[in-house]
C-alpha positions as CSV (number, residue, x, y, z in Angstrom):
1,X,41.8,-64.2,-92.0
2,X,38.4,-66.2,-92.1
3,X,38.1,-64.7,-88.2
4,X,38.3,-61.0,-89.8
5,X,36.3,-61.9,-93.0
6,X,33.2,-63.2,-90.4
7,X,33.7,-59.5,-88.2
8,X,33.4,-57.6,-91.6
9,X,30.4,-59.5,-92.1
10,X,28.7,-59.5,-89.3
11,X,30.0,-55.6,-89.5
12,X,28.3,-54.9,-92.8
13,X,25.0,-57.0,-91.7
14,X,24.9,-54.6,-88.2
15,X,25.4,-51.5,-90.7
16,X,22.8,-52.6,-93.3
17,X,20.2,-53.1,-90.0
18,X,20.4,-49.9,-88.3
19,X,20.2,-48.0,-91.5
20,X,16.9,-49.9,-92.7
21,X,15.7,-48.9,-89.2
22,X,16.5,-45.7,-89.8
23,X,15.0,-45.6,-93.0
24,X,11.7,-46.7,-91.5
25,X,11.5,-44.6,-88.3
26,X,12.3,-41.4,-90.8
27,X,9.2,-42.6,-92.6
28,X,7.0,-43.1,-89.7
29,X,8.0,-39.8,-88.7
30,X,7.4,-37.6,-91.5
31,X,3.5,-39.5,-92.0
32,X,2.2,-39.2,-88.4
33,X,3.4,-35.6,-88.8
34,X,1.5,-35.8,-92.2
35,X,-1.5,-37.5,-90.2
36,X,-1.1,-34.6,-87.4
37,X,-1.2,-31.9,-89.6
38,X,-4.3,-32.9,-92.2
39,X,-6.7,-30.6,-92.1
40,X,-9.5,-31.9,-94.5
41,X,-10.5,-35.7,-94.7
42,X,-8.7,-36.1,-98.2
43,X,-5.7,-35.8,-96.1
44,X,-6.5,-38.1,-93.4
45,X,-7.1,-41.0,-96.0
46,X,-4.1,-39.8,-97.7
47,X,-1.6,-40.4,-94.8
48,X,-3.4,-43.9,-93.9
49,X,-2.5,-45.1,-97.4
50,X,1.3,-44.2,-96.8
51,X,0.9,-45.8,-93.5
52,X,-0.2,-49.0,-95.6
53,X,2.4,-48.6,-98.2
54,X,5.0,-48.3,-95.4
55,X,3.3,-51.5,-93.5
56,X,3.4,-53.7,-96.8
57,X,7.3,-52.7,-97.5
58,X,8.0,-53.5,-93.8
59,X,6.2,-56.8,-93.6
60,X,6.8,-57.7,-89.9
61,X,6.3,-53.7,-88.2
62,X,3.1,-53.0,-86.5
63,X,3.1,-49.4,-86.4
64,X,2.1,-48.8,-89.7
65,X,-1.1,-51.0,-89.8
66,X,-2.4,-49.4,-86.5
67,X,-1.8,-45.6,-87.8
68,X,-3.0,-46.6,-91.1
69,X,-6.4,-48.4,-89.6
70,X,-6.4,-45.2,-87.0
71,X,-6.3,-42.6,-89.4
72,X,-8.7,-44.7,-91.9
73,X,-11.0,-44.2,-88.7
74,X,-10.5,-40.7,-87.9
75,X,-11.0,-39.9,-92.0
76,X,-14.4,-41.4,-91.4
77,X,-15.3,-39.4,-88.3
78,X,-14.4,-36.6,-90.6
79,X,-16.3,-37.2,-93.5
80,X,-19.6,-38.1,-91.0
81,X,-20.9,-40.2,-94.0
82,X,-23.4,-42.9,-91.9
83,X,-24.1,-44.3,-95.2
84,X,-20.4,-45.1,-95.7
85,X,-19.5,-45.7,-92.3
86,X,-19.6,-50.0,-92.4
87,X,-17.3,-50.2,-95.5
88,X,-15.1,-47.7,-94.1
89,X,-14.8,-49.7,-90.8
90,X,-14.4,-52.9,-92.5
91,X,-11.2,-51.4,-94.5
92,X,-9.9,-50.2,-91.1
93,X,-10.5,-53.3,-89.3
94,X,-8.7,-55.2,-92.0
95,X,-5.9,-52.8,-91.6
96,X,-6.1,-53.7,-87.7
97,X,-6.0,-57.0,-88.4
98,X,-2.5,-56.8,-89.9
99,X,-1.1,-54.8,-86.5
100,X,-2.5,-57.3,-84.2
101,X,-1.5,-60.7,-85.8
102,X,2.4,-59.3,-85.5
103,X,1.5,-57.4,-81.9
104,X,-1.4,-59.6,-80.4
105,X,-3.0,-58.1,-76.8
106,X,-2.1,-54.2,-77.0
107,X,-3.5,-51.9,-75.3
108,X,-3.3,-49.5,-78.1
109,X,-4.9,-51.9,-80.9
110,X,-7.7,-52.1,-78.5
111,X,-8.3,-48.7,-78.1
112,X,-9.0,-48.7,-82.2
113,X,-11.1,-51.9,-81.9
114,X,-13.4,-49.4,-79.8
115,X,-13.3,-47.0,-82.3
116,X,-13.7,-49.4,-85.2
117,X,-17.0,-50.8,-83.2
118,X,-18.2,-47.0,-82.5
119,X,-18.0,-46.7,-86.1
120,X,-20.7,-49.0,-87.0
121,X,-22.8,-48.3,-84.2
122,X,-23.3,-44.7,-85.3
123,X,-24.6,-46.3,-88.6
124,X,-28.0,-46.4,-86.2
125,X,-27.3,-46.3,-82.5
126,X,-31.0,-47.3,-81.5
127,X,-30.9,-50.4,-83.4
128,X,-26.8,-51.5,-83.0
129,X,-26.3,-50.1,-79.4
130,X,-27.1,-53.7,-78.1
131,X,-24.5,-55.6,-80.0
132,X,-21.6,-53.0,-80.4
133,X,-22.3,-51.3,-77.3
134,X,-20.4,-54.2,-75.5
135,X,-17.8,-54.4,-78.0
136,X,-16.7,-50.6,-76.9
137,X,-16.6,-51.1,-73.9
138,X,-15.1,-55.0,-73.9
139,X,-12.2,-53.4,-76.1
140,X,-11.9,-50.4,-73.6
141,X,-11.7,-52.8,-70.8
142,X,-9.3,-54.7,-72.7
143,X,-7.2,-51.9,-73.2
144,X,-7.1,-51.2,-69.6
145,X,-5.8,-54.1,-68.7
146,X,-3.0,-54.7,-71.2
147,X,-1.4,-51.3,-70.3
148,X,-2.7,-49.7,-67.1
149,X,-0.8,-46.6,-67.5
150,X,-2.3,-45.9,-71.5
151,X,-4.3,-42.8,-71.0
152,X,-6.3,-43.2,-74.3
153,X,-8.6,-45.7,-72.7
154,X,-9.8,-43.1,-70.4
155,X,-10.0,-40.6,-73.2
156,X,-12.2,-42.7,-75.3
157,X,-15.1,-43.7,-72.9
158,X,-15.0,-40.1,-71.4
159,X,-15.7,-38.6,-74.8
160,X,-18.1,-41.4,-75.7
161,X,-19.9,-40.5,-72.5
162,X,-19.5,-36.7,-73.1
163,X,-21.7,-37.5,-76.6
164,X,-24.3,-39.7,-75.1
165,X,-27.5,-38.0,-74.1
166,X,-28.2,-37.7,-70.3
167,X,-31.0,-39.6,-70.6
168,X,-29.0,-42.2,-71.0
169,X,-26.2,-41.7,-68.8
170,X,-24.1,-39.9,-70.1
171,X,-23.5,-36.1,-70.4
172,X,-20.3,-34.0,-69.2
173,X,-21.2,-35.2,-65.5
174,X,-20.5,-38.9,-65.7
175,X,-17.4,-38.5,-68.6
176,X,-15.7,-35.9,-66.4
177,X,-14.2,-38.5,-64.0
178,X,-12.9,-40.2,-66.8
179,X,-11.6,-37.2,-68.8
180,X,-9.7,-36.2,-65.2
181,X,-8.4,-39.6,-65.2
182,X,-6.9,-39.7,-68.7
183,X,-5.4,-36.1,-68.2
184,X,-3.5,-37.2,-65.1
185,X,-2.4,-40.2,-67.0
186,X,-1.3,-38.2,-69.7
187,X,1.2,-36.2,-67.6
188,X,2.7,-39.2,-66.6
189,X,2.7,-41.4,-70.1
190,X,5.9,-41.5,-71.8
191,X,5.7,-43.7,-75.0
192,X,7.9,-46.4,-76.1
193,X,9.4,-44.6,-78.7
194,X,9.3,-41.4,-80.6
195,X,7.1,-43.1,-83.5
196,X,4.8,-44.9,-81.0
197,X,1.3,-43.5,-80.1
198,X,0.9,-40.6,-78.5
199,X,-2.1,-39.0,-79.1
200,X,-5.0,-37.5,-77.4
201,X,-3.9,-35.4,-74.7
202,X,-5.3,-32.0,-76.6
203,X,-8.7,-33.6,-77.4
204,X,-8.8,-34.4,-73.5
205,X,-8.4,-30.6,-73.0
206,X,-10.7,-29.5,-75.4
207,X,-13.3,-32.0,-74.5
208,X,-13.0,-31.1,-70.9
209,X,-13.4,-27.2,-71.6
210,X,-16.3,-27.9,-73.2
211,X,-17.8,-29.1,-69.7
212,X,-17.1,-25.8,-68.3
């Protein structure tokens, strides 16, 4: 009998797992397709915040804290407010913060540290190049390193390249490589799961037709 009793148990705890699992990959899934599908900034910052609420309910899941510091990011790409731009990237790096203290040295964290520092720079490139020019590039290095077969590494420093002057290196001459690169890696990426990131592969089209 006590035998049985500990099967139901360990039955019931099994059960009460896989449906709090389910729970949270059902709401992963309908807010990146809420993130994918925003079409004005409001909407971007809207689908961070769920990504937030569903990080502070989950406690010990990444996931949420990177999409919600990603799309904090992307919101402020959108709204192209320079004035805003360091409180915005402080709010997503303290987001970040919260994905990499539970999933230290990923590739994908990385690649929104670069973001994050691309942020600030753009506050005033000539004066901040020096400082967080590094940092992009340290993190995109990074993110090479901890996953060789992320695309979104690629991506990133060929569209940073495609928007830098060709003055100073860059233009759609010296990002092309690097957009061909992170196209070929994208036919091969498959992602760890069907709520992990996946993003990119359209805006490496697009930015390589604009070359053409």
């Amino acid at each position: 009998m006590t035998k049985m009793f500990f099967v139901l148990l360990s039955l019931a705890i099994a059960s009460q797992g896989i449906a709090q699992s389910e729970k949270f990959t059902k709401a992963m899934t309908t807010t990146i397709t809420q993130m994918d599908s925003a079409k004005t900034a409001d909407d971007m910052l809207a689908a961070s915040a769920a990504f937030e609420r569903i990080g502070d309910a989950e406690k010990n899941q990444w996931l949420p804290y990177y999409y919600a510091s990603l799309s904090q990011v992307i919101y402020a790409f959108m709204k192209n407010d320079m004035s805003n731009n360091d409180a915005l990237a402080g709010k997503a790096a303290q987001l970040l913060d919260k994905a990499d203290g539970l999933q230290p040295n990923n590739s994908e964290i990385s690649c929104v540290k670069s973001m994050i520092a691309t942020l600030r720079m753009l506050v005033n490139p000539q004066q901040r190049w020096q400082q967080y020019g590094a940092t992009i590039q340290q993190e995109l290095d990074n993110a090479k390193k901890q996953d060789p077969t992320n695309p979104r590494p690629y991506y990133l420093q060929g569209q940073n390249l495609r928007n830098t002057p060709e003055q100073f290196g860059g233009g759609c001459n010296s990002a092309k490589p690097l957009l061909e690169e992170a196209k070929k890696k994208y036919e091969a990426f498959k992602p760890a799961s069907t709520i992990a990131p996946n993003w990119g592969r359209d805006q490496v089209e697009k930015t390589l037709a604009s070359c053409k």
